[in-house]
C-alpha positions as CSV (number, residue, x, y, z in Angstrom):
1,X,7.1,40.7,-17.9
2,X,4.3,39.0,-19.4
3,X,4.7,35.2,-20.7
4,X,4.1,35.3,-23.6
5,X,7.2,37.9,-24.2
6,X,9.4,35.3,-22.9
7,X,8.2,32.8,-24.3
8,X,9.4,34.7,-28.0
9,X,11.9,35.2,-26.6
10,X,13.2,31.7,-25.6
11,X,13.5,30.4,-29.1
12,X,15.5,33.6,-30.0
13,X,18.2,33.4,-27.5
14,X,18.8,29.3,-27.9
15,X,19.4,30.0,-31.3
16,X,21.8,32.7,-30.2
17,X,23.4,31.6,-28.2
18,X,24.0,27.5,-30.7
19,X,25.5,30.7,-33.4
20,X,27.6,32.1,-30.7
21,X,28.8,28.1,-29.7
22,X,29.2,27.5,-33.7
23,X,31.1,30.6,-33.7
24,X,33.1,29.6,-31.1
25,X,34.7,26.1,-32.8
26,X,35.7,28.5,-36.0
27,X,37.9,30.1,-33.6
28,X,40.3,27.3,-33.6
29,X,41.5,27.6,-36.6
30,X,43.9,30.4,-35.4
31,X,45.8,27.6,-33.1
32,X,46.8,25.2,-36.3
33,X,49.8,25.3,-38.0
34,X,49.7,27.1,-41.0
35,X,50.2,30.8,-42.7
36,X,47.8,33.8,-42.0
37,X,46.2,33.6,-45.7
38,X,45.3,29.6,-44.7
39,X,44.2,30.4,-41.0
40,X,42.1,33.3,-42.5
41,X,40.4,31.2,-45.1
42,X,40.1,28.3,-42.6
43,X,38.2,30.6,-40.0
44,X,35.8,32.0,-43.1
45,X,35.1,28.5,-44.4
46,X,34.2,27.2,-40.8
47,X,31.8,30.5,-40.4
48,X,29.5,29.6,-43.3
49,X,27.5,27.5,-41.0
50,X,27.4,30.6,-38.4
51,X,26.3,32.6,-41.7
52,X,23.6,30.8,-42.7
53,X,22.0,30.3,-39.0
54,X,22.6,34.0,-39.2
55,X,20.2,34.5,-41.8
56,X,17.8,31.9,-40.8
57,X,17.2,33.6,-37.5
58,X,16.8,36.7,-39.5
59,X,14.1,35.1,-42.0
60,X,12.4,33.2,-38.8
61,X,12.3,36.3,-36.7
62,X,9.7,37.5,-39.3
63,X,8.4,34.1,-40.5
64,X,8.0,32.1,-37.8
65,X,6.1,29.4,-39.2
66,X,8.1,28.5,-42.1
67,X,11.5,29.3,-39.8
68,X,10.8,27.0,-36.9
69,X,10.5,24.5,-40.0
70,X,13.5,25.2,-41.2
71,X,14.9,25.0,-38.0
72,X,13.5,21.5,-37.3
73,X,14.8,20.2,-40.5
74,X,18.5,21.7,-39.7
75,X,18.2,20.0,-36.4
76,X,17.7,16.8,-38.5
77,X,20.0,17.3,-40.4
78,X,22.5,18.0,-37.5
79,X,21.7,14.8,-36.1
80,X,22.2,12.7,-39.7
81,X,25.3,14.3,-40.0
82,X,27.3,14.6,-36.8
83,X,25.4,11.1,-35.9
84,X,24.5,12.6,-32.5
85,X,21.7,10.4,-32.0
86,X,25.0,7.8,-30.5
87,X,25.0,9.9,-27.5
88,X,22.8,11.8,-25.3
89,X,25.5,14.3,-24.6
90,X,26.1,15.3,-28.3
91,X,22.2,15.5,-29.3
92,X,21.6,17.3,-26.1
93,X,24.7,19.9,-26.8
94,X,24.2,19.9,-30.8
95,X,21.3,19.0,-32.0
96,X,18.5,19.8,-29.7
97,X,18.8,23.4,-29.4
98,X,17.7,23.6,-33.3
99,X,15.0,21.0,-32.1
100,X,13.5,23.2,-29.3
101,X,14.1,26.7,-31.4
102,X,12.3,24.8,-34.1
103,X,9.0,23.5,-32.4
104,X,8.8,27.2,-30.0
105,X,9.2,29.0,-33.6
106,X,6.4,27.0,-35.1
107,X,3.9,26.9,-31.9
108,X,4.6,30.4,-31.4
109,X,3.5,31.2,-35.4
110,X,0.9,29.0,-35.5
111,X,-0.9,30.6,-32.1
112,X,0.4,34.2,-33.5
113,X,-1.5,33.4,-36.7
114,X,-4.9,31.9,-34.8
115,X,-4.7,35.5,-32.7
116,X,-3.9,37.7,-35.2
117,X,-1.0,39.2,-33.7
């Protein structure tokens, strides 16, 4: 496999897999008290930041440039609002996968762009 196919493919899978670990918090909605119509609208409100990565990785798939800058300022916004620049282990769990998506996605345009391909 050649490296320059893994290396698009890094920035794809870290940002897969910090949906998959957002997904994964929405999922305890369904242990809180509460009826069904509550836990349901719980686990939908909790998805809309899974959603929305969703679709960013879907725009930054085929604009890399202006993606991986999206994704950098999502990682700064991560870290204003879940304050994870108080501790290594929450920046390094929440808000530096958006950080290294980010930069990959917008070195990987920017040489795309210079090559034409």
């Amino acid at each position: 496999m050649k490296i320059q196919t893994i290396v698009n493919w890094v920035p794809r899978v870290i940002a897969i897999l910090f949906i998959l670990f957002l997904f994964v918090f929405s999922l305890d909605v369904f242990s809180s008290n509460g009826n069904a119509m509550q836990k349901a609208a719980g686990f939908l409100i909790t998805n809309i930041p899974t959603a929305i990565f969703i679709l960013l990785l879907l725009f930054t798939w085929k604009f890399e440039i202006f993606g991986g800058i999206l994704f950098i300022l999502a990682a700064v916004e991560f870290t204003m609002y879940f304050h994870t620049y108080k501790g290594m282990d929450r920046f390094l769990l929440i808000s530096a996968p958006l950080f290294l998506s980010g930069i990959i996605f917008l070195i990987n345009g920017i040489k795309n762009r210079r090559h034409g391909g």
